[in-house]
HTML snippet that shows the backbone in 3Dmol.js (N, CA, C, O; Angstrom):
<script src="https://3Dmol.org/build/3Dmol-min.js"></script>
<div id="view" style="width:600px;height:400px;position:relative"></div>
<script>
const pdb = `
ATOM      1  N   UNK A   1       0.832  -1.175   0.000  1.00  0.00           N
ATOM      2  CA  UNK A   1       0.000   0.000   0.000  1.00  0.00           C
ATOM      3  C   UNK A   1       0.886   1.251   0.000  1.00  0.00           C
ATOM      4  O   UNK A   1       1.970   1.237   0.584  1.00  0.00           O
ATOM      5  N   UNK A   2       0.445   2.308  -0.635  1.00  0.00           N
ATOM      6  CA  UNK A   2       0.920   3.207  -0.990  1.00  0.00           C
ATOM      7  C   UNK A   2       1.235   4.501  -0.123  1.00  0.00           C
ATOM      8  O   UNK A   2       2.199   5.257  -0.008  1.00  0.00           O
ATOM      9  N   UNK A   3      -0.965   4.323   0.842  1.00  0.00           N
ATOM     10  CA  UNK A   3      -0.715   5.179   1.630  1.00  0.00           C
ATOM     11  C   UNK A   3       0.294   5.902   2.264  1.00  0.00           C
ATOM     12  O   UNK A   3       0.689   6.965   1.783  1.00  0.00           O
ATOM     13  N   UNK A   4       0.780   5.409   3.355  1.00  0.00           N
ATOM     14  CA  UNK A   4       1.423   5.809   4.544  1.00  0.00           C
ATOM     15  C   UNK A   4       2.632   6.894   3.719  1.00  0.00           C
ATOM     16  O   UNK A   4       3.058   7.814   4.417  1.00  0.00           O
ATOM     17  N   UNK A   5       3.127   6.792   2.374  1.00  0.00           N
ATOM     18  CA  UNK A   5       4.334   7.684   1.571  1.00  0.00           C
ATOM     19  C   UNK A   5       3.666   8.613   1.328  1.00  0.00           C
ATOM     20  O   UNK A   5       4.194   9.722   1.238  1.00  0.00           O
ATOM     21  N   UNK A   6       2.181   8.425   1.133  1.00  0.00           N
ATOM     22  CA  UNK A   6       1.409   9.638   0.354  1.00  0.00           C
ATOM     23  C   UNK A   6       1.267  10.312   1.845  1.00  0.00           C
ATOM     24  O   UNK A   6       2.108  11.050   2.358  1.00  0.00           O
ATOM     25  N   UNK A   7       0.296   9.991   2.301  1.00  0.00           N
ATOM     26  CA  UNK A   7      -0.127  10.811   3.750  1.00  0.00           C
ATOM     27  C   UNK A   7       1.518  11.566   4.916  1.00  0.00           C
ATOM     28  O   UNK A   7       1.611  12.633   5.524  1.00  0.00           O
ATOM     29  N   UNK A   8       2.251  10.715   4.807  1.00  0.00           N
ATOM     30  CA  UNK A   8       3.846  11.661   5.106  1.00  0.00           C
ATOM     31  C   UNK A   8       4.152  12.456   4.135  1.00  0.00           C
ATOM     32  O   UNK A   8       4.806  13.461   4.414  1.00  0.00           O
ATOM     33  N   UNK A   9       3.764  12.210   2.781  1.00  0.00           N
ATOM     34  CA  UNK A   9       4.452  13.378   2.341  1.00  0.00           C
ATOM     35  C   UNK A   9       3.449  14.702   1.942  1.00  0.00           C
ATOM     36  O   UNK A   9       3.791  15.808   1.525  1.00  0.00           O
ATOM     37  N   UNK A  10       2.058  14.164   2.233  1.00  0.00           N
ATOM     38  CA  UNK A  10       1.312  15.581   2.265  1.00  0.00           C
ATOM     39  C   UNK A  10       1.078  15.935   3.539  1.00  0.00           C
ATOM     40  O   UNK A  10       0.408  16.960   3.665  1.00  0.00           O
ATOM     41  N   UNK A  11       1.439  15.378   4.554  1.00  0.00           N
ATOM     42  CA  UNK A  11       1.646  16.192   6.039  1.00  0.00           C
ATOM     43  C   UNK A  11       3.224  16.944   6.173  1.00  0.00           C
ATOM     44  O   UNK A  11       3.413  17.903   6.922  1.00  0.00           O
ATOM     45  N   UNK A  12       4.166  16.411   5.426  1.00  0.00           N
ATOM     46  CA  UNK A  12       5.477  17.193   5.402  1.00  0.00           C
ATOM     47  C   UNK A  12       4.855  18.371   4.704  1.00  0.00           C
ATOM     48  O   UNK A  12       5.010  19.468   5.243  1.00  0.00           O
ATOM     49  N   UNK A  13       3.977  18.283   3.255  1.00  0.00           N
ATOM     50  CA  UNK A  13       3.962  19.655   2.287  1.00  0.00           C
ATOM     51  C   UNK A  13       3.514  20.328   3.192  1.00  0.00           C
ATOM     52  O   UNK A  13       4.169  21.318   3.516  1.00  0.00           O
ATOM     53  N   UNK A  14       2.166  20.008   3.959  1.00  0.00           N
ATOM     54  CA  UNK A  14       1.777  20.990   5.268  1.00  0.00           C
ATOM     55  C   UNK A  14       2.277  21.547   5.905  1.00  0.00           C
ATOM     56  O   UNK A  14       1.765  22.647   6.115  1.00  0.00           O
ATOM     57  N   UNK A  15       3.139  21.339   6.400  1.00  0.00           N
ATOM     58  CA  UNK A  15       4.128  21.536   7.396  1.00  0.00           C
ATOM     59  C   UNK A  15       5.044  22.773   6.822  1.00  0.00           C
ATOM     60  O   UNK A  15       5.430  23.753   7.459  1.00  0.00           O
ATOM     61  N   UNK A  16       5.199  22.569   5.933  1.00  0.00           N
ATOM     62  CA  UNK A  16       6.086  23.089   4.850  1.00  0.00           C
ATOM     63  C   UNK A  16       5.172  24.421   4.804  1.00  0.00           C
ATOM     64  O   UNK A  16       5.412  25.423   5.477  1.00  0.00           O
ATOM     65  N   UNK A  17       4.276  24.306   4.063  1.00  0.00           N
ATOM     66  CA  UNK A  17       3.147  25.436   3.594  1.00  0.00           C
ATOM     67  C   UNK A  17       2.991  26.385   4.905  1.00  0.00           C
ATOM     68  O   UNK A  17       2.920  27.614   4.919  1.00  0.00           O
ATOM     69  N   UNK A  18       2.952  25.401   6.102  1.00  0.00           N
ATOM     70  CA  UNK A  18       2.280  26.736   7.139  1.00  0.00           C
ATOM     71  C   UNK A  18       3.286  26.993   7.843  1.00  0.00           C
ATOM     72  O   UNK A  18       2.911  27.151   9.004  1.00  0.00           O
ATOM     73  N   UNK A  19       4.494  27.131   7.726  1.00  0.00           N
ATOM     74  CA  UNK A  19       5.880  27.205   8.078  1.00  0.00           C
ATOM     75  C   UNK A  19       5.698  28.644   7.358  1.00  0.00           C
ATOM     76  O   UNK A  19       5.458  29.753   7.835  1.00  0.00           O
ATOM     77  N   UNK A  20       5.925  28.164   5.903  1.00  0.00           N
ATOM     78  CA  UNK A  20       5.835  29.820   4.909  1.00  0.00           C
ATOM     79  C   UNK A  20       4.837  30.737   5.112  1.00  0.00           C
ATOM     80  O   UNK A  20       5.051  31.913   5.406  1.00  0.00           O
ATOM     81  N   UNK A  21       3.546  30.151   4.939  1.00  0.00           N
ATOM     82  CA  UNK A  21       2.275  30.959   5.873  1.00  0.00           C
ATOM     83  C   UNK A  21       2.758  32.186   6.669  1.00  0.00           C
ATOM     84  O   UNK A  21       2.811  33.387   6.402  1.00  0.00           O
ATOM     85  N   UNK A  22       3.168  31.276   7.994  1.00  0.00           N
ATOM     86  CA  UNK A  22       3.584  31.978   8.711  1.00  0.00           C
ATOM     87  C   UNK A  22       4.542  33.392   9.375  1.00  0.00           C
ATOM     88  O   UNK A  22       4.481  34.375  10.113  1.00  0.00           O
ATOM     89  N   UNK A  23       5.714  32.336   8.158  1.00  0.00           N
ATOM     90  CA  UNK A  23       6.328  33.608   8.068  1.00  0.00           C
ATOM     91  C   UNK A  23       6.166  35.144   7.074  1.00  0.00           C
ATOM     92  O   UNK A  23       6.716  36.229   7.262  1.00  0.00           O
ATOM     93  N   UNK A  24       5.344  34.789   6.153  1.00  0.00           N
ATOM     94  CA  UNK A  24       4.527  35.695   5.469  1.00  0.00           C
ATOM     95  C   UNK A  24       3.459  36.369   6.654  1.00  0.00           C
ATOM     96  O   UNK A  24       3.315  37.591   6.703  1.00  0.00           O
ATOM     97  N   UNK A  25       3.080  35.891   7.144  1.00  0.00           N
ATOM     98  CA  UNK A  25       2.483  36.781   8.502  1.00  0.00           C
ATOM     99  C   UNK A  25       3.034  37.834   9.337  1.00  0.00           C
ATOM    100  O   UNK A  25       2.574  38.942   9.616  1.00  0.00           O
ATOM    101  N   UNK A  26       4.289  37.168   9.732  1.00  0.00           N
ATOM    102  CA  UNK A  26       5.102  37.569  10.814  1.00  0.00           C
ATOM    103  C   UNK A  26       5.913  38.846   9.991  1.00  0.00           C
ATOM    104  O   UNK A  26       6.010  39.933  10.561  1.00  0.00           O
ATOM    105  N   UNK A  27       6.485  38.645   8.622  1.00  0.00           N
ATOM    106  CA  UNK A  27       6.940  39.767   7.994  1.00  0.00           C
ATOM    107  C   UNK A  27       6.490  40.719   6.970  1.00  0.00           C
ATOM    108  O   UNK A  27       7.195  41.337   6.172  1.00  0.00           O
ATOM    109  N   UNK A  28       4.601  40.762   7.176  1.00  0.00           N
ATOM    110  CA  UNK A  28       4.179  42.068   6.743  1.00  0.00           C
ATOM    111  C   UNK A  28       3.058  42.095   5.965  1.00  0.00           C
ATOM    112  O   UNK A  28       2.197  42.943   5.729  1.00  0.00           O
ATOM    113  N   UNK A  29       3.344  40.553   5.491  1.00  0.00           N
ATOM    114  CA  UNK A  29       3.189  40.164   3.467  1.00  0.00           C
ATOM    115  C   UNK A  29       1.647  40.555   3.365  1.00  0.00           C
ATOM    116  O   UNK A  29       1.109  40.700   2.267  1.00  0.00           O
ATOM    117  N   UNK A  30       0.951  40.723   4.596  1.00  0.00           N
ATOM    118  CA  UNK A  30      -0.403  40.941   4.293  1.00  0.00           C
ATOM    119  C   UNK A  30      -1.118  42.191   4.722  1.00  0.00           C
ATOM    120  O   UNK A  30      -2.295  42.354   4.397  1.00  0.00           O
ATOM    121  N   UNK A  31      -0.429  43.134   5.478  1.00  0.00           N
ATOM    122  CA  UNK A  31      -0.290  44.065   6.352  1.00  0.00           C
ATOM    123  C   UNK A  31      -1.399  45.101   5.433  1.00  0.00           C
ATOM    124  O   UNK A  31      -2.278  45.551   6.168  1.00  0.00           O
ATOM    125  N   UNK A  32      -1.483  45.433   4.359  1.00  0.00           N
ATOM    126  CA  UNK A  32      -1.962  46.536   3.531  1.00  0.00           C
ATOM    127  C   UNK A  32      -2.771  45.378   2.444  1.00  0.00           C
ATOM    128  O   UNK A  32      -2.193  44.636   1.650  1.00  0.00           O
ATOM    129  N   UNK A  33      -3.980  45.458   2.631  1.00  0.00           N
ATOM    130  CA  UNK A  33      -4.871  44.897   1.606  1.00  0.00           C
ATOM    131  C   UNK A  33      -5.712  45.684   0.748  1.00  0.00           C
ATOM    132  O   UNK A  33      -6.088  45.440  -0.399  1.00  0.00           O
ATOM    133  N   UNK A  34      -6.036  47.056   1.784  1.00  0.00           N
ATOM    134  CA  UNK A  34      -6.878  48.077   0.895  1.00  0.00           C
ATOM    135  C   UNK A  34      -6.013  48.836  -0.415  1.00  0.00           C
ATOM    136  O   UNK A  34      -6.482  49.284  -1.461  1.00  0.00           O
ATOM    137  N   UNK A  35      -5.004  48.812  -0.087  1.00  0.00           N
ATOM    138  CA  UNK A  35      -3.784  49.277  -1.325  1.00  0.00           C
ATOM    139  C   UNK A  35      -3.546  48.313  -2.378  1.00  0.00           C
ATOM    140  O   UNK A  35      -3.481  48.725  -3.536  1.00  0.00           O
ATOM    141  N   UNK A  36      -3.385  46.875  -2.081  1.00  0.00           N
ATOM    142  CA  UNK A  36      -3.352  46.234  -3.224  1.00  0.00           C
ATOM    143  C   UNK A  36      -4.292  46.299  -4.286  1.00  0.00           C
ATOM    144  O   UNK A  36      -3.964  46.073  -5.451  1.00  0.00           O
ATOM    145  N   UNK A  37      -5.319  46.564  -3.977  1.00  0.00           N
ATOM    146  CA  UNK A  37      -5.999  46.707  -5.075  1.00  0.00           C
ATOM    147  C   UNK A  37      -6.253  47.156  -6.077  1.00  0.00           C
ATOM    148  O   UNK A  37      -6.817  46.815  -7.117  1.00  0.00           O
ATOM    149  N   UNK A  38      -5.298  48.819  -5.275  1.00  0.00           N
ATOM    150  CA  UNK A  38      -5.248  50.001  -6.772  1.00  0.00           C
ATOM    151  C   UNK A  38      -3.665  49.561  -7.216  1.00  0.00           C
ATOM    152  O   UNK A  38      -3.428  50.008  -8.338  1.00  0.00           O
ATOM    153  N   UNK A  39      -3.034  49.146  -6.902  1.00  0.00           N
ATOM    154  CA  UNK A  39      -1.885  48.743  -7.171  1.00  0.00           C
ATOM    155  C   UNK A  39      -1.885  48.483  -9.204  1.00  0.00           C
ATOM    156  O   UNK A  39      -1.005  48.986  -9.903  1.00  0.00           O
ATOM    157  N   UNK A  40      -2.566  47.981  -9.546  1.00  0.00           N
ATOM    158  CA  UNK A  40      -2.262  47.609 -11.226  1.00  0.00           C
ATOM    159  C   UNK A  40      -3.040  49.002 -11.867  1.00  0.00           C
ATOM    160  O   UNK A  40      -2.959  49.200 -13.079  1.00  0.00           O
ATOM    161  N   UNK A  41      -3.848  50.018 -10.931  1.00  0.00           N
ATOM    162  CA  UNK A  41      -4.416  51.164 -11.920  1.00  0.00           C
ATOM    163  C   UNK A  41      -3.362  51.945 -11.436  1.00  0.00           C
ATOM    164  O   UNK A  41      -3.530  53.007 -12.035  1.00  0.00           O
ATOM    165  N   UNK A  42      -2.045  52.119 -10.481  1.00  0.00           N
ATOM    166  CA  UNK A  42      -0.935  53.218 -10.477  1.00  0.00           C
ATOM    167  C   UNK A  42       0.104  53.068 -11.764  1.00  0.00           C
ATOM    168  O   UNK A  42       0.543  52.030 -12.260  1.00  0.00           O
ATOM    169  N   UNK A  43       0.397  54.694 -12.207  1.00  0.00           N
ATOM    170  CA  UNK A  43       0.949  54.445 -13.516  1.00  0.00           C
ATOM    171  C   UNK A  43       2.083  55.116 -13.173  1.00  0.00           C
ATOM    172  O   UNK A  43       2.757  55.404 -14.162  1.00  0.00           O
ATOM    173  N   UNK A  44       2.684  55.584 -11.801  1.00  0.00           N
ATOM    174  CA  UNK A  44       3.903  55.718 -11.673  1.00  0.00           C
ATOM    175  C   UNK A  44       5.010  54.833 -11.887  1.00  0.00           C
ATOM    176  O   UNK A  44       4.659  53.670 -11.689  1.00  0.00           O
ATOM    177  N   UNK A  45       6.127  54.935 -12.192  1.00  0.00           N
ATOM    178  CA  UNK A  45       7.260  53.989 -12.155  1.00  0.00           C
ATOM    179  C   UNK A  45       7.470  53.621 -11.379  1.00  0.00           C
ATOM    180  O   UNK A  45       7.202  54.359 -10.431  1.00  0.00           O
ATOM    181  N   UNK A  46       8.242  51.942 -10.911  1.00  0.00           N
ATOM    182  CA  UNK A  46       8.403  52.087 -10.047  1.00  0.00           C
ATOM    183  C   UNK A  46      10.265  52.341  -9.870  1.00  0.00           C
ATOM    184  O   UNK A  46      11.158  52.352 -10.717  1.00  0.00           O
ATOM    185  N   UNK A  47      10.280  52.528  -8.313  1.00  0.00           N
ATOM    186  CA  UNK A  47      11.661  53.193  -8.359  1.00  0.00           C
ATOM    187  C   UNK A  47      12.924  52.457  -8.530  1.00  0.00           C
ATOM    188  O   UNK A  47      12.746  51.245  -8.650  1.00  0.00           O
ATOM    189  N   UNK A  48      13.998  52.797  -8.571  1.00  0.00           N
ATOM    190  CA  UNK A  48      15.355  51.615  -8.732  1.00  0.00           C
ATOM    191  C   UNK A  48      15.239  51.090  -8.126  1.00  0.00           C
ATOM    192  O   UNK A  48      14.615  51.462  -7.132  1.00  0.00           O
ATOM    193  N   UNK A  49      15.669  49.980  -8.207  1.00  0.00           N
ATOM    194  CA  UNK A  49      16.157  48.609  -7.263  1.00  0.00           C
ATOM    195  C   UNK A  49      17.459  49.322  -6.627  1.00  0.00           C
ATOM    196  O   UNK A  49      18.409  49.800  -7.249  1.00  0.00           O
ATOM    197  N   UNK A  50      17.266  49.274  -5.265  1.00  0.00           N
ATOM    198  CA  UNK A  50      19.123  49.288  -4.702  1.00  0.00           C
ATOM    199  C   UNK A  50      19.551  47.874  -4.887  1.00  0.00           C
ATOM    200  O   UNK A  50      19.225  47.096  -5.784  1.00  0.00           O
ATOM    201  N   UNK A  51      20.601  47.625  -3.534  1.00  0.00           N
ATOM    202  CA  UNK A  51      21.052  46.578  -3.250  1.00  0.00           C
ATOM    203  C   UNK A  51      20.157  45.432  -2.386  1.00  0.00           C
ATOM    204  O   UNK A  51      19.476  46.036  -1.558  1.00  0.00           O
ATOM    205  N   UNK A  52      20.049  44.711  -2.350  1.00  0.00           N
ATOM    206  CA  UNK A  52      19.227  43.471  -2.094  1.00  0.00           C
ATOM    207  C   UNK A  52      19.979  43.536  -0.666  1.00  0.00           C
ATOM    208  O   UNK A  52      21.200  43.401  -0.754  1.00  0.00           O
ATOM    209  N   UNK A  53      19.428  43.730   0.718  1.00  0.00           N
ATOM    210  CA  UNK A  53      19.931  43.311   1.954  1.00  0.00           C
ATOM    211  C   UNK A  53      20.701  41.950   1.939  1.00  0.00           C
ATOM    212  O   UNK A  53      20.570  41.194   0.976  1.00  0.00           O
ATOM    213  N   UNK A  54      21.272  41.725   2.693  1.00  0.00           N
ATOM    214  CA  UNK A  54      21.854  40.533   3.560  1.00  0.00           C
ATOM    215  C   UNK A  54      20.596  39.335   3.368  1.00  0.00           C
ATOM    216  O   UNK A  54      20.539  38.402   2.566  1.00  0.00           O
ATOM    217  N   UNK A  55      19.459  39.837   4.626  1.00  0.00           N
ATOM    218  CA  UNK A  55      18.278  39.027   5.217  1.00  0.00           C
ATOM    219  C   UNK A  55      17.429  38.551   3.745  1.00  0.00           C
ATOM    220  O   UNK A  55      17.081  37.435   3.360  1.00  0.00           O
ATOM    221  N   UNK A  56      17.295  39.722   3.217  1.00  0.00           N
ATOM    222  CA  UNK A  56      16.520  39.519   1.946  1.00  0.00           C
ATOM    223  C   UNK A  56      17.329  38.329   0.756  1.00  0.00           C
ATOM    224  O   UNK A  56      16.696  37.510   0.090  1.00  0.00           O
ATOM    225  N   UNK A  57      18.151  38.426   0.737  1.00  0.00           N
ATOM    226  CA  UNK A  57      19.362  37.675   0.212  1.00  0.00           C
ATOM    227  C   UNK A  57      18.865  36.124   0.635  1.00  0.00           C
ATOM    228  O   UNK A  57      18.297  35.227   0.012  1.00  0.00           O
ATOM    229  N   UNK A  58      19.358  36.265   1.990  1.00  0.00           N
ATOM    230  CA  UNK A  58      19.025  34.887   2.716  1.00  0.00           C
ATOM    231  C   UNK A  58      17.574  34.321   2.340  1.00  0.00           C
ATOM    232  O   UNK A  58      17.468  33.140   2.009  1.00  0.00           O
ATOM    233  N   UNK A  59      16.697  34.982   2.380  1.00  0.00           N
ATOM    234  CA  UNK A  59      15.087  34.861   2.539  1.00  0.00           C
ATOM    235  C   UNK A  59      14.791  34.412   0.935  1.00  0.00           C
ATOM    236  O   UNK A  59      13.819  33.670   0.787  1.00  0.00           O
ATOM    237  N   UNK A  60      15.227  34.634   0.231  1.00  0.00           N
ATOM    238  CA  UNK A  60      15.215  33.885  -1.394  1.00  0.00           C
ATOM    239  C   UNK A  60      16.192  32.462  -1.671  1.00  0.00           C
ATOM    240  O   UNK A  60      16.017  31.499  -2.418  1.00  0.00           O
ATOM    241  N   UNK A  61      17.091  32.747  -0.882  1.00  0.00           N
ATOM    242  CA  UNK A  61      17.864  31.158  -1.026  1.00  0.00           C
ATOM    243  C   UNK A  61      17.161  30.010  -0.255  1.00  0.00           C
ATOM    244  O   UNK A  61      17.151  28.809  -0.524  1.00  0.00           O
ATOM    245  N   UNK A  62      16.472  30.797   0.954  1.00  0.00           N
ATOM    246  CA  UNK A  62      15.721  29.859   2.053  1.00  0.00           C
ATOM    247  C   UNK A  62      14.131  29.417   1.176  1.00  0.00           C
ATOM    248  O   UNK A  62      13.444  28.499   1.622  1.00  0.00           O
ATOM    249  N   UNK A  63      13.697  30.208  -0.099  1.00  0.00           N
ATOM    250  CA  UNK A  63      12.371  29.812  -0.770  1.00  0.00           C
ATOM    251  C   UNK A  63      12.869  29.071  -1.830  1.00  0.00           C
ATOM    252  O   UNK A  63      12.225  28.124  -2.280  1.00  0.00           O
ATOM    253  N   UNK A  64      14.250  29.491  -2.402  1.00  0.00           N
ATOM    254  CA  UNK A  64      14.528  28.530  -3.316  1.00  0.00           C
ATOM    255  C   UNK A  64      15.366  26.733  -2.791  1.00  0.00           C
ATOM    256  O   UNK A  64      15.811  25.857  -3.533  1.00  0.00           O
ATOM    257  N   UNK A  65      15.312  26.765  -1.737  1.00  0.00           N
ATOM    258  CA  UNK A  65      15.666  25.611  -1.020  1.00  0.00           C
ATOM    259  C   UNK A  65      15.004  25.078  -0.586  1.00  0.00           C
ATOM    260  O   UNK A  65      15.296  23.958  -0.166  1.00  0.00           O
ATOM    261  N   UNK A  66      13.897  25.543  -0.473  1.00  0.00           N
ATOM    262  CA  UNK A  66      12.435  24.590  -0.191  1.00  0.00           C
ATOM    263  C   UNK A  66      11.684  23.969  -1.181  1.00  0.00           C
ATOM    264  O   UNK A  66      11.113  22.878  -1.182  1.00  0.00           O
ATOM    265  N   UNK A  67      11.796  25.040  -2.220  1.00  0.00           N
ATOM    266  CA  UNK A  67      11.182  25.126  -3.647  1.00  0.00           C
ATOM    267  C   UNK A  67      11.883  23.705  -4.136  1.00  0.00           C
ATOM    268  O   UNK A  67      11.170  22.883  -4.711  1.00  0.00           O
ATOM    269  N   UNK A  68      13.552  23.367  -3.858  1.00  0.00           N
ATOM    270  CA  UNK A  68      13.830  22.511  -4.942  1.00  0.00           C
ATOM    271  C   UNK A  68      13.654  21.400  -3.885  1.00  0.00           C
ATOM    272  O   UNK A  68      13.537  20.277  -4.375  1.00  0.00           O
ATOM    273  N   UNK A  69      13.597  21.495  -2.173  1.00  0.00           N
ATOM    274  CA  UNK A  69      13.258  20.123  -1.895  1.00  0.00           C
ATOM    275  C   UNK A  69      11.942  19.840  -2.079  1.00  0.00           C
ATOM    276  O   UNK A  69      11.680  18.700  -2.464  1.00  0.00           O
ATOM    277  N   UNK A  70      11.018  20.633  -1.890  1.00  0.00           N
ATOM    278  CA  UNK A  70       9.172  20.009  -2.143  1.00  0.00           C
ATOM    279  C   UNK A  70       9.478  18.880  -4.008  1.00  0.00           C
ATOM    280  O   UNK A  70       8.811  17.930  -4.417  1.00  0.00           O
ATOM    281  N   UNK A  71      10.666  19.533  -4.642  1.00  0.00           N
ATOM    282  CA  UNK A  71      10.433  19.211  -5.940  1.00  0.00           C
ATOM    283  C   UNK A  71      10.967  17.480  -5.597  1.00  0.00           C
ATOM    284  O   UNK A  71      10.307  16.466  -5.820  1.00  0.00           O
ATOM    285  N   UNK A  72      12.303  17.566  -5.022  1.00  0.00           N
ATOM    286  CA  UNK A  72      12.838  16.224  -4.548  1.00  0.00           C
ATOM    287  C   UNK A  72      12.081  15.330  -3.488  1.00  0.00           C
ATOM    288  O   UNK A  72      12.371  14.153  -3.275  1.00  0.00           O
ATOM    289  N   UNK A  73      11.443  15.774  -3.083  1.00  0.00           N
ATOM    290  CA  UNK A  73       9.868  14.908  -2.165  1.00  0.00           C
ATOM    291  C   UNK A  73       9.696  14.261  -3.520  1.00  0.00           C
ATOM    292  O   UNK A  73      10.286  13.288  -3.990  1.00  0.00           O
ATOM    293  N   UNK A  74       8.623  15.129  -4.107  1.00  0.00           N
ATOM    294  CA  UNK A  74       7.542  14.389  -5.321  1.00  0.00           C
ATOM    295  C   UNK A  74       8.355  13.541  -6.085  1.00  0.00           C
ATOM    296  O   UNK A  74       7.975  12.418  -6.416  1.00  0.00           O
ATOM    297  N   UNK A  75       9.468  14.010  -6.391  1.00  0.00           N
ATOM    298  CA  UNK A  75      10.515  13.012  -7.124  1.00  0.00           C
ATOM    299  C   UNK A  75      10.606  11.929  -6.820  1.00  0.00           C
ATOM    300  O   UNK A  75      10.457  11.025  -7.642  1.00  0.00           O
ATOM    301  N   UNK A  76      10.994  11.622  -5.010  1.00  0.00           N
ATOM    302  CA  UNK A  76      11.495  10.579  -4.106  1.00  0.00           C
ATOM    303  C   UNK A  76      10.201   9.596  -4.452  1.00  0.00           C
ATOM    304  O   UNK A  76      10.118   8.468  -4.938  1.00  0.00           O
ATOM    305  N   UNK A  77       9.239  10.555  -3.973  1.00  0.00           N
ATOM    306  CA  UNK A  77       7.848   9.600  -3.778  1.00  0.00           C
ATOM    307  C   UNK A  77       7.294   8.681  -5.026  1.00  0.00           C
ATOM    308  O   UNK A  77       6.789   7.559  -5.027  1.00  0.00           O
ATOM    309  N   UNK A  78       7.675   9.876  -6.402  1.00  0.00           N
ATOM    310  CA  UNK A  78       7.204   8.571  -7.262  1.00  0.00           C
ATOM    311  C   UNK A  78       8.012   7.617  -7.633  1.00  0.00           C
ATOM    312  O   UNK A  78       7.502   6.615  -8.134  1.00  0.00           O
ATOM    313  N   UNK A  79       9.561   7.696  -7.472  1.00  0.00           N
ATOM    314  CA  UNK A  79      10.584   6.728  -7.454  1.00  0.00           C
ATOM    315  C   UNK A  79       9.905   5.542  -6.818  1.00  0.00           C
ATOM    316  O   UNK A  79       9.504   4.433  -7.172  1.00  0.00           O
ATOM    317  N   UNK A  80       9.949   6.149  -5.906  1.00  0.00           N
ATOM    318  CA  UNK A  80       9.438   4.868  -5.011  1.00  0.00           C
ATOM    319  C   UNK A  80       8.450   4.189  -5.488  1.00  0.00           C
ATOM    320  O   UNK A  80       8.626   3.010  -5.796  1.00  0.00           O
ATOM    321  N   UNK A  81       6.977   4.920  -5.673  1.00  0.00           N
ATOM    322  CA  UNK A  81       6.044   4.114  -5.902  1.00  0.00           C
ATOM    323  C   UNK A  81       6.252   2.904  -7.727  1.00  0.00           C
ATOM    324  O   UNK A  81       5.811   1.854  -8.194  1.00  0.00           O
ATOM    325  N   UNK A  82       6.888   3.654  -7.973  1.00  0.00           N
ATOM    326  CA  UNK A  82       7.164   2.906  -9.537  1.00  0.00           C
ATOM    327  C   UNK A  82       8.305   2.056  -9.036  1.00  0.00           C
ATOM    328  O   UNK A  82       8.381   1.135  -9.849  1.00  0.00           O
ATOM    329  N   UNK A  83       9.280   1.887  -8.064  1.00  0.00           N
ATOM    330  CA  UNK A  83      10.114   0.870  -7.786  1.00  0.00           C
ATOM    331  C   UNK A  83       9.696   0.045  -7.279  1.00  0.00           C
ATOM    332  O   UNK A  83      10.247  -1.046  -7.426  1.00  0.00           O
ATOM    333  N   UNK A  84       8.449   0.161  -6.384  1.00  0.00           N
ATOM    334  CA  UNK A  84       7.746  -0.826  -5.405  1.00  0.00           C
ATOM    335  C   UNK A  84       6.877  -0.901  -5.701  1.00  0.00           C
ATOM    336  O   UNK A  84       6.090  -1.198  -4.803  1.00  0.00           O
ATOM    337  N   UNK A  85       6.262  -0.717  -7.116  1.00  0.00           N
ATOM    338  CA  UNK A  85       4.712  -0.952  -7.628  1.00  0.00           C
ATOM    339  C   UNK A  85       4.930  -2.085  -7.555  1.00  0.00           C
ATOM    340  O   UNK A  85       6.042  -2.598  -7.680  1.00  0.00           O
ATOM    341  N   UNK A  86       3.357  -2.944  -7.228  1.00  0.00           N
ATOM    342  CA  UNK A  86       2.599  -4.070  -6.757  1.00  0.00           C
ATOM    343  C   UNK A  86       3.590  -5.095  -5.391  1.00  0.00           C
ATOM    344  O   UNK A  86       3.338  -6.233  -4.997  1.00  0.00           O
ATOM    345  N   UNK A  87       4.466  -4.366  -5.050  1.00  0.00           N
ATOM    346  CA  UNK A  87       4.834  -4.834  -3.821  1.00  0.00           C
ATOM    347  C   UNK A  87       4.771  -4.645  -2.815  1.00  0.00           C
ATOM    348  O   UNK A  87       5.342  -3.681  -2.307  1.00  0.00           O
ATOM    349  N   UNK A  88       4.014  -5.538  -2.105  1.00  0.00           N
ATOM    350  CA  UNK A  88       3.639  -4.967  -0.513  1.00  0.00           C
ATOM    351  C   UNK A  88       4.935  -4.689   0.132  1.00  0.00           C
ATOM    352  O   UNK A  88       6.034  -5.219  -0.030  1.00  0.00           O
ATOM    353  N   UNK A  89       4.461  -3.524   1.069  1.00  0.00           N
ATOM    354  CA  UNK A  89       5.305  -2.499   2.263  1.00  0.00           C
ATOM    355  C   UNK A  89       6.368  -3.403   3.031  1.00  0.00           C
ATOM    356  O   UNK A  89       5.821  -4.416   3.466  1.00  0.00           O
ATOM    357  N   UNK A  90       6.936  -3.374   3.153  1.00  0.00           N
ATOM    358  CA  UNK A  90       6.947  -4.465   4.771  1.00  0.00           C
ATOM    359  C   UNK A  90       8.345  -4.823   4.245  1.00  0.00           C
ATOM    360  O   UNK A  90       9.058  -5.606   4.871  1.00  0.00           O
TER     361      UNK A  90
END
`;
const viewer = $3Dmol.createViewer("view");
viewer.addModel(pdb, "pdb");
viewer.setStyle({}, {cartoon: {color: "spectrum"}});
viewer.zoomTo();
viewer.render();
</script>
């Protein structure tokens, strides 16, 4: 049976998801909702990019390191299931 790989690995994605959730909470990401909205009718430019912080730096390597393990989960998982198709668990 297949279960028990599937149900660990969509309680890891969970885990995963409200991990990021969270920290999208904690740093702002939702803070201003009445502004997003006019956001695509403003026709100002927007301004230069400076330099990318340190934290901010970190905070994209830490989404792209999740990004490529959620990818190596799904990978692992169907390895598996196509290596161990019709063979019981155990």
């Amino acid at each position: 049976m297949y279960f028990p790989y599937f149900i660990t690995y969509m309680t890891v994605g969970f885990a995963i998801t409200l991990v990021v959730f969270l920290w999208a909470l904690k740093s702002g990401q939702f803070s201003d909702q009445q502004r997003a909205r006019f956001l695509p009718l403003e026709e100002e430019p927007e301004p230069a990019a400076g330099k990318a912080s340190k934290i901010r730096r970190i905070e994209v390597y830490a989404l792209f390191l999740l990004a490529i393990a959620g990818l190596a989960a799904s990978a692992a998982v169907l390895v598996f299931a196509i290596i161990h198709g019709g063979q019981p668990a155990g």
